[in-house]
SEMIMI-368814 format. One record per residue (C-alpha): residue number from 1; residue in one letter; x, y, z. Coordinates in nm, 3 decimals. Layout:
   k r      xx      yy      zz
 NUM a       X       Y       Z
...
END
This chain:
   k r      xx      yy      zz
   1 x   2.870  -7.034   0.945
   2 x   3.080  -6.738   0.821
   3 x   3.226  -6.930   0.539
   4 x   2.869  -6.997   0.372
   5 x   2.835  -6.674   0.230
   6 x   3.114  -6.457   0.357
   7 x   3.473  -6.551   0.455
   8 x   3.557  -6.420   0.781
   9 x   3.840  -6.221   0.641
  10 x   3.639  -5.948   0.417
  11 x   3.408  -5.919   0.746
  12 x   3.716  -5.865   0.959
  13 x   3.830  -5.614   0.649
  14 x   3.457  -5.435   0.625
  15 x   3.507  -5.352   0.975
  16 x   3.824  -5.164   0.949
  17 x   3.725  -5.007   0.623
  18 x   3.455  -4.868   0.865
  19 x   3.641  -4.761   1.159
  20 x   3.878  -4.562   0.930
  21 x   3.560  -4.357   0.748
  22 x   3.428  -4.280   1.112
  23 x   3.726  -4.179   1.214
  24 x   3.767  -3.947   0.917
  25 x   3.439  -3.830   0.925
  26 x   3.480  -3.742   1.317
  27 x   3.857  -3.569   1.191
  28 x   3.664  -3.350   0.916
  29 x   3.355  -3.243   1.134
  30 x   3.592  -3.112   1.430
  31 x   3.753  -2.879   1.092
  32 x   3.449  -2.749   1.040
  33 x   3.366  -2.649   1.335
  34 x   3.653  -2.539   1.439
  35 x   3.640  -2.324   1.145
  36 x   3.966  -2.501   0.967
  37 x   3.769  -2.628   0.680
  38 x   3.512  -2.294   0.635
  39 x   3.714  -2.182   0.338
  40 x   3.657  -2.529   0.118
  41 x   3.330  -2.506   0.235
  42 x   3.229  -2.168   0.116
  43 x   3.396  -2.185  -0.171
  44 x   3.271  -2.487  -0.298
  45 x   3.063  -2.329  -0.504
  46 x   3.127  -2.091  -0.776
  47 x   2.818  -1.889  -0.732
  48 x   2.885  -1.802  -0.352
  49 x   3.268  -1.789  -0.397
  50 x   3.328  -1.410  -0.342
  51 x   3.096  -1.470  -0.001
  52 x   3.315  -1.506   0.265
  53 x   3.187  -1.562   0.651
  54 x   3.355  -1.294   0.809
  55 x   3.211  -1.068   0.552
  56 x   2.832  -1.173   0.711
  57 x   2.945  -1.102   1.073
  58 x   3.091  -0.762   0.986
  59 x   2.758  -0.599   0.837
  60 x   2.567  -0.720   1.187
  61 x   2.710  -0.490   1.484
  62 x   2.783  -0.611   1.816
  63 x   2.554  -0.390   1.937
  64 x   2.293  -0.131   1.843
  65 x   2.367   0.019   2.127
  66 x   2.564   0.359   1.989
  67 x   2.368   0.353   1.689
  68 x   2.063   0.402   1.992
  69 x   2.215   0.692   2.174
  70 x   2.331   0.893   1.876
  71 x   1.974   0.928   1.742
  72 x   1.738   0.885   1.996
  73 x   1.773   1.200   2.156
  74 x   1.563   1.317   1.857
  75 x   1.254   1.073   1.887
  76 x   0.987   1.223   2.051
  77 x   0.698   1.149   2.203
  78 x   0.339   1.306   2.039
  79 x   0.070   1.357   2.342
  80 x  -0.210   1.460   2.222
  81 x  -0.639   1.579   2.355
  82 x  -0.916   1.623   2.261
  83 x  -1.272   1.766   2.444
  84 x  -1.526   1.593   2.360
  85 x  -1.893   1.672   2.496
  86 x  -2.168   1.500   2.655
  87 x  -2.387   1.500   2.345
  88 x  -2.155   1.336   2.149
  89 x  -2.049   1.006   2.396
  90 x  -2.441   0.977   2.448
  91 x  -2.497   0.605   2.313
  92 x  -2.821   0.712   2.197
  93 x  -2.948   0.908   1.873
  94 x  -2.899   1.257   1.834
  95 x  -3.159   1.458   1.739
  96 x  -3.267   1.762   1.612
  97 x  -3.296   2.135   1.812
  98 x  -3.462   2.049   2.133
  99 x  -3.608   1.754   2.081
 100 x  -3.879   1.618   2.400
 101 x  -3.651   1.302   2.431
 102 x  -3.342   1.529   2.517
 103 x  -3.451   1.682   2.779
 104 x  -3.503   1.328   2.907
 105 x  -3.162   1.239   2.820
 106 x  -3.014   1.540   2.994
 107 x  -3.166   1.429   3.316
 108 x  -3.051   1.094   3.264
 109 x  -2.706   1.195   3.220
 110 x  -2.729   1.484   3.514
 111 x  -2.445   1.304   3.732
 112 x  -2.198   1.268   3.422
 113 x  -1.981   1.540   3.343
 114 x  -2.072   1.762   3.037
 115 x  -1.702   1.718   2.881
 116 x  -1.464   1.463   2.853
 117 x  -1.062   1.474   2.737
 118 x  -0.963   1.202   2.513
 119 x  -0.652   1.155   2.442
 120 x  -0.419   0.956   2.237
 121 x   0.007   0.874   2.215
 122 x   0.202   0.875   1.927
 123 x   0.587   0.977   1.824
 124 x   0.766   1.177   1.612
 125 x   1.134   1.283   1.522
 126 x   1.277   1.646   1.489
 127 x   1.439   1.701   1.133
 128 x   1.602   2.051   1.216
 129 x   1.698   2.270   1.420
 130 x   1.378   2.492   1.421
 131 x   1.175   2.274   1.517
 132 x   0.988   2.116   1.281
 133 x   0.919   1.757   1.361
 134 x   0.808   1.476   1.161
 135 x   0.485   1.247   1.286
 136 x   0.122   1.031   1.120
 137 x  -0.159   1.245   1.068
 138 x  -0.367   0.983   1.195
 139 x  -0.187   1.041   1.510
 140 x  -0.270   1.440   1.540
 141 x  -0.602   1.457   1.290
 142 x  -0.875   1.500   1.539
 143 x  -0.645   1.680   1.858
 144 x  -0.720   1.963   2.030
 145 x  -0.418   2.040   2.212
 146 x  -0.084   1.875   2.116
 147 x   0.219   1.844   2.366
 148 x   0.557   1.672   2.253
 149 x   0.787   1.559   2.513
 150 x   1.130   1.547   2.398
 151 x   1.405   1.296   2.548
 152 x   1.551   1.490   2.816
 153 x   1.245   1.525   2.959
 154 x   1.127   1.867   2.844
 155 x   0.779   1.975   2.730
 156 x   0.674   2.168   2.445
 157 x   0.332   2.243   2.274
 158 x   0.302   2.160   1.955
 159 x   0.115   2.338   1.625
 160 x  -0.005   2.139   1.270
 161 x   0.196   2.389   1.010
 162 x   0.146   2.067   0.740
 163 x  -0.093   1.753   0.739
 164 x  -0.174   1.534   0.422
 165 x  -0.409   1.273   0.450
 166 x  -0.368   1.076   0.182
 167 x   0.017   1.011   0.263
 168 x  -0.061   0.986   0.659
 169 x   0.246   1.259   0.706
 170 x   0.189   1.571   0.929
 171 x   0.468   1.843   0.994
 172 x   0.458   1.968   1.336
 173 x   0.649   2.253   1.484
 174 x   0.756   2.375   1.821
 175 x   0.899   2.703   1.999
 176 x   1.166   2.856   2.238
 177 x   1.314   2.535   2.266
 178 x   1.673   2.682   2.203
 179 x   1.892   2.421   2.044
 180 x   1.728   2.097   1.908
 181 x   1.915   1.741   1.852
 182 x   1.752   1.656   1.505
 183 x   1.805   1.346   1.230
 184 x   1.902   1.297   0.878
 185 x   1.700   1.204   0.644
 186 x   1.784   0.928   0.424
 187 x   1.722   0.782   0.075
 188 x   1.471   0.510   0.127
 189 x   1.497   0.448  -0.260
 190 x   1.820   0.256  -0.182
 191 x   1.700   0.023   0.096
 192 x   1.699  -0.366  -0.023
 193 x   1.544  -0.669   0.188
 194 x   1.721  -0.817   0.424
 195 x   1.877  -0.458   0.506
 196 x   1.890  -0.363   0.903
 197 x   1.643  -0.099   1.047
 198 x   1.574   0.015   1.363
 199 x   1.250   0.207   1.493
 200 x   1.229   0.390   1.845
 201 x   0.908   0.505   1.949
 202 x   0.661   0.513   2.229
 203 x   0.431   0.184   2.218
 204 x   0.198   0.164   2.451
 205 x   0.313   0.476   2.662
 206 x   0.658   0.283   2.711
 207 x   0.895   0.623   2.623
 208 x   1.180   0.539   2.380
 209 x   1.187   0.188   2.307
 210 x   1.407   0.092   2.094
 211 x   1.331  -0.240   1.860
 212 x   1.564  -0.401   1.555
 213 x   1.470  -0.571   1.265
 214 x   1.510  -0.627   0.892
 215 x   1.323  -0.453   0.601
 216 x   1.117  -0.780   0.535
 217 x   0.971  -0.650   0.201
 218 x   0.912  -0.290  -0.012
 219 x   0.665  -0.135  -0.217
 220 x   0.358  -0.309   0.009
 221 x   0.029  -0.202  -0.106
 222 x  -0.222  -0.226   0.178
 223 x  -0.532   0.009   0.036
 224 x  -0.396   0.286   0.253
 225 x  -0.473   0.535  -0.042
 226 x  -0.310   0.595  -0.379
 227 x   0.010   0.742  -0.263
 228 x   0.047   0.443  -0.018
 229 x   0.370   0.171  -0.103
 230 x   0.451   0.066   0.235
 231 x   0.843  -0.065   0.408
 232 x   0.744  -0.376   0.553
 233 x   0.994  -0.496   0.846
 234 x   1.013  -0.725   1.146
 235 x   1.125  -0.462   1.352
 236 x   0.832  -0.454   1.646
 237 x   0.585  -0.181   1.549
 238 x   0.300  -0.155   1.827
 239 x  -0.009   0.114   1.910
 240 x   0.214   0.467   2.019
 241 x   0.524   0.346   1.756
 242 x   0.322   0.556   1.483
 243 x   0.515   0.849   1.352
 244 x   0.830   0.767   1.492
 245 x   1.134   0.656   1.305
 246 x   1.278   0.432   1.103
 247 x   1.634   0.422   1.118
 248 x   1.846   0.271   0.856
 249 x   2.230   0.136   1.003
 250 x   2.367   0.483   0.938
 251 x   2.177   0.628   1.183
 252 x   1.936   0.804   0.900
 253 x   1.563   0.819   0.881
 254 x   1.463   0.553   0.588
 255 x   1.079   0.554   0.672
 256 x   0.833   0.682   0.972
 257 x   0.672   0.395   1.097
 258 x   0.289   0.350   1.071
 259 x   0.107   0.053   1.108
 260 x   0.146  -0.298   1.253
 261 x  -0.039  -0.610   1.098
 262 x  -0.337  -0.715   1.353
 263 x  -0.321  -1.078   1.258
 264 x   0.035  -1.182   1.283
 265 x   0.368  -1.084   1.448
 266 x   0.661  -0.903   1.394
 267 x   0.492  -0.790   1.041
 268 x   0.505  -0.420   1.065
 269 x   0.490  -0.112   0.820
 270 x   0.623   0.221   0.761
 271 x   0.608   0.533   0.461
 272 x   0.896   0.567   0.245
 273 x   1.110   0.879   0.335
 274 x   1.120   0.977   0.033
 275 x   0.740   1.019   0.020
 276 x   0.787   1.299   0.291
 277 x   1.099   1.423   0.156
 278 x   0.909   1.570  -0.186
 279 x   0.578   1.669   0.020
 280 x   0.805   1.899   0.293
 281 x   0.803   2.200   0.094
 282 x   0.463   2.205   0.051
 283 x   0.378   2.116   0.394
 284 x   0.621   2.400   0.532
 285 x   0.508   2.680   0.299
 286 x   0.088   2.597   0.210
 287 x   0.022   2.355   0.492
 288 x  -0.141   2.124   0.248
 289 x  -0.043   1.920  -0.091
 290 x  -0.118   2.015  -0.418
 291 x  -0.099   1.734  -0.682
 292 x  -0.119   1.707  -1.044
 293 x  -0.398   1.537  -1.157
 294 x  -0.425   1.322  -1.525
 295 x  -0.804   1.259  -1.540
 296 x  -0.802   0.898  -1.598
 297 x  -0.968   0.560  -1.445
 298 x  -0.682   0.307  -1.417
 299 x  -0.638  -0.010  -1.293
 300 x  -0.427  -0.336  -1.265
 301 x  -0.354  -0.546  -1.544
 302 x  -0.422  -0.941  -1.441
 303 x  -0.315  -1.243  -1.657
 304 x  -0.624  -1.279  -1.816
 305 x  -0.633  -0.907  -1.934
 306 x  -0.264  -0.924  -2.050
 307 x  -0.376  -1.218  -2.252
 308 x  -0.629  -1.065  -2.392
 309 x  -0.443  -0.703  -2.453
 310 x  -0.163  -0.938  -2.604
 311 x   0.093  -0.806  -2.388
 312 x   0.396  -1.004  -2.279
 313 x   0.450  -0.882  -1.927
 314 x   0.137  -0.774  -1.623
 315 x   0.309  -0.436  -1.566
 316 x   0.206  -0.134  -1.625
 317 x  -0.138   0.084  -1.556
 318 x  -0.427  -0.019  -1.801
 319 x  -0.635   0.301  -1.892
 320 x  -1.023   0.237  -1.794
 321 x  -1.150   0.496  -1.846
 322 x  -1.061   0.930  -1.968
 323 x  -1.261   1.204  -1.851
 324 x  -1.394   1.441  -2.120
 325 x  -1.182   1.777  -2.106
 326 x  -0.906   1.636  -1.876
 327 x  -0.563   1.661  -1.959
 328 x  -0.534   1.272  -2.021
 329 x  -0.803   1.349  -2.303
 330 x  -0.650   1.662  -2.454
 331 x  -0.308   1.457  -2.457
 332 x  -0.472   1.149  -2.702
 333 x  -0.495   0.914  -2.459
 334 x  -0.736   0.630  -2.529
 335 x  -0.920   0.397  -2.320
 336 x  -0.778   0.034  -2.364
 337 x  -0.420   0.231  -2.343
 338 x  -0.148   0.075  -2.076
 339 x   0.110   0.327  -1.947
 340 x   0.427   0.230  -1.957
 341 x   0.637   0.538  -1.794
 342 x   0.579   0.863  -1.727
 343 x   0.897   1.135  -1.756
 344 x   1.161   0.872  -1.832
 345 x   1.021   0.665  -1.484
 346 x   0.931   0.311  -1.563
 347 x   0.518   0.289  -1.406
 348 x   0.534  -0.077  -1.268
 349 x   0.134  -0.007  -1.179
 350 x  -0.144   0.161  -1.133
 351 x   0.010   0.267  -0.800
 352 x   0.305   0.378  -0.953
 353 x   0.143   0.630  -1.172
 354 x  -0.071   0.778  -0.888
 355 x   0.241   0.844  -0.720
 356 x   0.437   0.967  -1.051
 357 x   0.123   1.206  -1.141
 358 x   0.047   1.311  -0.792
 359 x   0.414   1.445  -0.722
 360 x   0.417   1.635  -1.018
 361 x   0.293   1.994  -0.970
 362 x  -0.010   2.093  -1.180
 363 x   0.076   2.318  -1.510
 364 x   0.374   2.080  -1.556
 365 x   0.433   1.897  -1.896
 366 x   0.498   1.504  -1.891
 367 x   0.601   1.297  -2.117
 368 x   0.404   0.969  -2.118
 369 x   0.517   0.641  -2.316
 370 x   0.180   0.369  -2.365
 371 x   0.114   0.072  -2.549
 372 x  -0.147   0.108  -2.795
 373 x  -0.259  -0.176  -3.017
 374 x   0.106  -0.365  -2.955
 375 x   0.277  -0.070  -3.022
 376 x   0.451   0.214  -2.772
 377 x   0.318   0.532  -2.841
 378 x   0.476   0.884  -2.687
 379 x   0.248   1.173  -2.571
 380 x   0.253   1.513  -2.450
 381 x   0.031   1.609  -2.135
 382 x   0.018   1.892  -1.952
 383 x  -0.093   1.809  -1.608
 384 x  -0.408   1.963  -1.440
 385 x  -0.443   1.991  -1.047
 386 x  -0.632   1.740  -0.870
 387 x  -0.946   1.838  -0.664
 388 x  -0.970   1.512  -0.485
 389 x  -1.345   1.420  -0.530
 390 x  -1.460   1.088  -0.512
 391 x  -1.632   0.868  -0.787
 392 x  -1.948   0.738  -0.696
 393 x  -2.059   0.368  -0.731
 394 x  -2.370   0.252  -0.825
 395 x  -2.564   0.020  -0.615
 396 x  -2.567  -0.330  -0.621
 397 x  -3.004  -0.423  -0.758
 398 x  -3.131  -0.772  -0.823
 399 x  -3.411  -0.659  -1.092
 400 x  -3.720  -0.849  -1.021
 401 x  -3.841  -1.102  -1.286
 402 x  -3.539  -1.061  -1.446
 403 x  -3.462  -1.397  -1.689
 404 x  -3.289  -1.674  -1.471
 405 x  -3.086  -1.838  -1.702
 406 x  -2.757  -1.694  -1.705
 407 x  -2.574  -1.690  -2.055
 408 x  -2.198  -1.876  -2.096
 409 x  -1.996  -1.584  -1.888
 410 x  -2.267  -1.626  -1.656
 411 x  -2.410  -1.324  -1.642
 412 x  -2.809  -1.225  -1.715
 413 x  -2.865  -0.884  -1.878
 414 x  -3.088  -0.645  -1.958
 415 x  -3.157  -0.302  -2.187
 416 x  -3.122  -0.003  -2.010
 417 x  -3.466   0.150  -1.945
 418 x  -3.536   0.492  -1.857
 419 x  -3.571   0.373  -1.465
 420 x  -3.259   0.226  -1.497
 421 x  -3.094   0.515  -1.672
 422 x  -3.251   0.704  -1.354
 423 x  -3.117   0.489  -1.076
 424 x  -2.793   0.435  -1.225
 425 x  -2.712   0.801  -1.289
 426 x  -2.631   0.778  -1.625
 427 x  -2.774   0.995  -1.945
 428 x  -3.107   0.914  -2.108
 429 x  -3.094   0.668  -2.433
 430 x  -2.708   0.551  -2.291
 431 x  -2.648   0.224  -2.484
 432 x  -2.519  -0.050  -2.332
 433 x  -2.692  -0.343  -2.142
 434 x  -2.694  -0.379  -1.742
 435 x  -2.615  -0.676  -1.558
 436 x  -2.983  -0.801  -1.373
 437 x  -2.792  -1.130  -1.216
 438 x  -2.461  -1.283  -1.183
 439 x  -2.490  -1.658  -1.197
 440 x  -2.349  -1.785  -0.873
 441 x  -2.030  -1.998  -0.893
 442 x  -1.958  -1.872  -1.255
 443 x  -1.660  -1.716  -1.318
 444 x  -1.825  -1.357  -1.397
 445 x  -1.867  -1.391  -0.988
 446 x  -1.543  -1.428  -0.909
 447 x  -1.371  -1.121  -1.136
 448 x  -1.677  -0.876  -0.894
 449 x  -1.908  -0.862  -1.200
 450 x  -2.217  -0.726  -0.957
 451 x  -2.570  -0.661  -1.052
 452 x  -2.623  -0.325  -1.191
 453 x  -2.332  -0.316  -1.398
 454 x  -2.307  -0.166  -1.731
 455 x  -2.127  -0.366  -2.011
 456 x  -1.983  -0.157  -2.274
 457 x  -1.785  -0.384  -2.442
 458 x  -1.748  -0.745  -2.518
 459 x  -1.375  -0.790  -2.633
 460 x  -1.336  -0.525  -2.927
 461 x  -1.702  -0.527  -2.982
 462 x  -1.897  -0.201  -2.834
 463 x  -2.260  -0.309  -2.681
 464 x  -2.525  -0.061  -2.806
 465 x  -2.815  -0.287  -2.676
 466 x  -2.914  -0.628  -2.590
 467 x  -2.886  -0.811  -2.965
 468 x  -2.538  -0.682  -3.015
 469 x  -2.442  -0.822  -2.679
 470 x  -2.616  -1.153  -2.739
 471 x  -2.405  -1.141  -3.097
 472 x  -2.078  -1.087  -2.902
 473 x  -2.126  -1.337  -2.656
 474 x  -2.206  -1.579  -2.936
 475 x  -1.855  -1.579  -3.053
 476 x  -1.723  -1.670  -2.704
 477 x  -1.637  -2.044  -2.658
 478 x  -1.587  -2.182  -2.311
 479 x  -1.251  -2.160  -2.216
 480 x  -1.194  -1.848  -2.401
 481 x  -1.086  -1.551  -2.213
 482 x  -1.324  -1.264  -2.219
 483 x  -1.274  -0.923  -2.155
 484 x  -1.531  -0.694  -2.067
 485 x  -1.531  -0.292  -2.050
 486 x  -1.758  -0.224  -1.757
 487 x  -1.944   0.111  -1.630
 488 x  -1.991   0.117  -1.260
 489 x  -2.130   0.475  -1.134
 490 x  -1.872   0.708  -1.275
 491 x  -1.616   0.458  -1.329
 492 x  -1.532   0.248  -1.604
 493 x  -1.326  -0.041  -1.575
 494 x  -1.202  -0.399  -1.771
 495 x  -1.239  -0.707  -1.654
 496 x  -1.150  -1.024  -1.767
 497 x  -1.199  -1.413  -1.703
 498 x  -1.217  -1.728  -1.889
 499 x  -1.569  -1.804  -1.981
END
């Protein structure tokens, strides 16, 4: 049967051929793991042939253990009150002085007590010896009282000397404490991924718990404000962590942890030290912040806008819009204009020159490189201080009987009437045109084109009134990409999309 096809002496041969490569397979895997054979492995390949494996298990301690004790001594914990009266828990509306109804209410409520304490637990770390201690102003905004309780068990009430909002920081300080264990404070600008961290902090009312982690990820932006570029790391950050400490492996404060993410695990955030680091002066002398202040609208630069700015790279903050009389304006900066740096310091975003502008003390000169027309152009500006007021938005209207039939970016517009001019608090005989209707499913939709929006521009064309819109739009084929300049309340801003 054997001798049909095969001979019986190349099956007999197969079969020690295949004993000998199972028995050198079985040789060469007991190398490896032995660790005879990690060498040829490692350096198999030229990219990772400086990496050796001892070099891995040297940068992770043994333990965090020492790194623990020397610092934690310094962590505190941030107890904090606040009174808050029987009018305001009532579930009911408040009204005016004596109204009939709360008399009825105060009868209603007769058994409850007229006050209540709230309170509230955060952390914080001392950064000297007089007492000044780091924390969130979230965690100390709306207290009353404020008691920190330090390691070894002592008690000390605590004052606000410093608290900025729009950074989350607050500066604490305490008295007749003697001598204080404090931290350093380190350069956050020098922390990569995959770098260790530790926080310690008191979540949920558990004192001093210490957690360890990676920095998962820098420079998060999470709509926590325009000074707000997060540390993003795995170590556990949990309600009562806030304000505490993020240590890097040299035992020095690299951020002070702030937020966790609700919907997923071992995803938490913290500020940059280096944020606080700049703002302590300030804090320690004024209380408050004072930041310099541009006058400009700005905003990110997506690929259809970079396409249609002709710019290589989405980096950078594109100018929306300049305030008349603000330093951006007296400078010759234009609208359409996409900042490249600002004093020598590349601006990656619109973020990025929030942060560059608002560190900069008002009165100071800048110099600011931007990209005009495919071409970098260098300006002056002397910066103004900010006064931190809001711009308003106008409200989203569906304009009854407006036409139904959208046009090819699928948008429906109108002139802007007087009532309009009214309602959308803008001058009297204001050209443009204002958006009635955005077709739904269009891609006008999905770029937040909403109704009551005032279109300035169509690509390089300026919209005076409805024909010279209609005349723009004519020149746009589908497919194109179309930019428009938009008003919306006071601000002004581009948007783009293929039509």
């Amino acid at each position: 049967m054997f001798s049909k096809r095969y001979p019986l002496w190349t099956l007999v041969a197969a079969s020690f051929v295949a004993a000998a490569v199972a028995v050198a397979l079985i040789a060469g895997f007991g190398e490896i793991k032995s660790g005879k054979a990690a060498d040829q492995i490692y350096h198999s390949s030229q990219d990772i042939a400086d990496i050796k494996p001892a070099a891995w298990f040297e940068a992770k301690p043994a333990s965090f253990a020492d790194l623990a004790e020397k610092v934690q001594a310094a962590v505190v914990n941030v107890n904090t009150s606040k009174v808050i009266k029987r009018r305001e828990m009532m579930p009911f509306p408040q009204f005016g002085q004596r109204d009939p109804f709360e008399d009825f209410f105060e009868k209603f409520f007769e058994g409850m007590p007229k006050e209540q304490i709230q309170r509230s637990l955060g952390s914080g770390f001392i950064i000297n010896n007089e007492g000044d201690i780091l924390t969130n102003y979230h965690v100390v905004s709306q207290a009353d009282e404020i008691e920190v309780k330090l390691a070894d068990g002592r008690k000390f009430k605590a004052k606000v000397i410093g608290k900025d909002e729009k950074t989350d920081i607050a500066l604490l300080k305490i008295k007749g404490a003697g001598d204080l264990p404090y931290v350093a404070l380190g350069d956050s600008g020098q922390l990569r991924p995959g770098d260790w961290v530790m926080a310690i902090g008191n979540p949920f009312g558990l004192e001093h718990t210490v957690t360890v982690g990676v920095v998962s990820a820098l420079g998060r932006v999470l709509g926590g404000g325009p000074y707000a570029k997060f540390i993003q790391t795995d170590a556990s950050i949990n309600p009562g962590n806030s304000g505490g400490p993020l240590f890097n492996i040299k035992g020095e404060v690299v951020g002070i942890n702030t937020m966790m993410y609700a919907a997923g695990q071992g995803i938490g955030f913290a500020i940059p030290v280096n944020l606080a680091k700049d703002m302590l002066p300030q804090l320690a002398s004024k209380g408050t912040v004072t930041r310099g202040w541009l006058g400009v609208a700005i905003q990110n630069i997506t690929p259809e806008l970079a396409k249609s700015f002709n710019l290589k790279e989405e980096k950078g903050a594109l100018i929306a819009e300049v305030y008349p009389d603000s330093p951006a304006a007296k400078a010759g900066v234009m609208r359409g204009d996409v900042v490249l740096s600002l004093n020598g310091k590349p601006i990656e975003d619109p973020y990025g020159l929030s942060i560059a502008v608002g560190n900069a003390q008002p009165g100071t000169e800048a110099e600011m490189k931007v990209l005009r027309g495919g071409k970098e152009i260098s300006l002056k500006v002397k910066l103004g201080k900010q006064e931190g007021e809001k711009m308003a938005e106008a409200e989203e209207k569906e304009e009854p009987g407006a036409p139904s039939k959208a046009d090819v970016l699928g948008l429906v517009v109108k002139p802007i009437s007087p009532e309009d001019a009214q309602d959308l608090d803008v001058p009297g005989g204001f050209r443009g045109v204002v958006v009635t209707r955005v077709e739904p499913g269009s891609s006008a939709e999905g770029t937040d084109i909403r109704s009551g929006d005032i279109i300035l521009e169509v690509n390089n064309g300026k919209v005076g009134s409805l024909s010279e819109y209609h005349d723009a739009v004519k020149q746009v084929k589908k497919g194109d990409i179309v930019r428009l300049l938009v008003k919306r309340g006071r601000a002004s801003i581009y948007v783009a999309f293929r039509a």
